[in-house]
C-alpha positions in Angstrom: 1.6 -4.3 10.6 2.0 -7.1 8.2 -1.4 -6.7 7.0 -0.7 -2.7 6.4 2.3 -3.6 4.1 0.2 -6.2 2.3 -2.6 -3.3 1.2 0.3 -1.3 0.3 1.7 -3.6 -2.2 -1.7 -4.7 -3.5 -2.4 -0.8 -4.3 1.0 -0.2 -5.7 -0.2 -3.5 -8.0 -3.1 -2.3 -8.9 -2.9 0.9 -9.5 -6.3 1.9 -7.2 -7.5 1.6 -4.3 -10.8 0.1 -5.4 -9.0 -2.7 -7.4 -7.2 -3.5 -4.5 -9.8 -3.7 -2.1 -11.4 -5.8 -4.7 -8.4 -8.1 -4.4 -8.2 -8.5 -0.9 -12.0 -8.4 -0.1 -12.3 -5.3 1.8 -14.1 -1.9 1.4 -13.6 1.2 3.4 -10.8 -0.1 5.6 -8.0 -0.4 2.9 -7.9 3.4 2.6 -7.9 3.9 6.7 -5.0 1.3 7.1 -2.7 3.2 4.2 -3.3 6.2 5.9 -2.4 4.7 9.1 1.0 2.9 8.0 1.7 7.1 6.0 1.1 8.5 9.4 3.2 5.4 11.4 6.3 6.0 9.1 6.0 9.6 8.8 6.0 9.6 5.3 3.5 9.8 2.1 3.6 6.7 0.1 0.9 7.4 -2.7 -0.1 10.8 -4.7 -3.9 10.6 -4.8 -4.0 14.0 -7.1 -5.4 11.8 -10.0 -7.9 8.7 -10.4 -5.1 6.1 -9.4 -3.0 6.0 -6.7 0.8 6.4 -7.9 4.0 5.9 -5.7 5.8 8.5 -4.1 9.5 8.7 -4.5 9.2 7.5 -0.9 6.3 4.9 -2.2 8.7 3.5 -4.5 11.3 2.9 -1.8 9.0 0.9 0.6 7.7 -0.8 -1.9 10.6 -2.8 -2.5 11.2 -3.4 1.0 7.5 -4.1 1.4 8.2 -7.3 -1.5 11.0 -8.5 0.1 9.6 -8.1 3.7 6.6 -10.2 1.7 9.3 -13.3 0.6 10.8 -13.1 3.7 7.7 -13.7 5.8 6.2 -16.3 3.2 9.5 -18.4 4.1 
């Protein structure tokens, strides 16, 4: 969903998951839809080995189609 790729941008912004879900005023959810859109496209978009929440190689990718999905949609 739209909202999915928003939480993923905000994270890949942020750095964290907490600091996004500050940003966008939700709790527990954020982390359920990421996993969610990973398991829609098949794909892992974020290495959660450390603290922070780092792109993939895959991450990286859909990120920039997540931003200009974003500009698209905010025409």
């Amino acid at each position: 969903t739209f909202d999915q790729i928003q939480y993923f941008i905000a994270i890949a912004e942020c750095n964290t998951y907490f600091d996004a879900a500050e940003e966008l005023n939700l709790a527990a959810a954020l982390s359920k839809q990421i996993i969610k859109l990973e398991k829609e496209l098949g794909v892992a978009l974020l290495d959660r080995s450390r603290r922070k929440a780092s792109l993939t190689p895959a991450g990286e990718t859909f990120y920039q189609d997540a931003l200009a999905l974003r500009r698209q949609y905010e025409i």
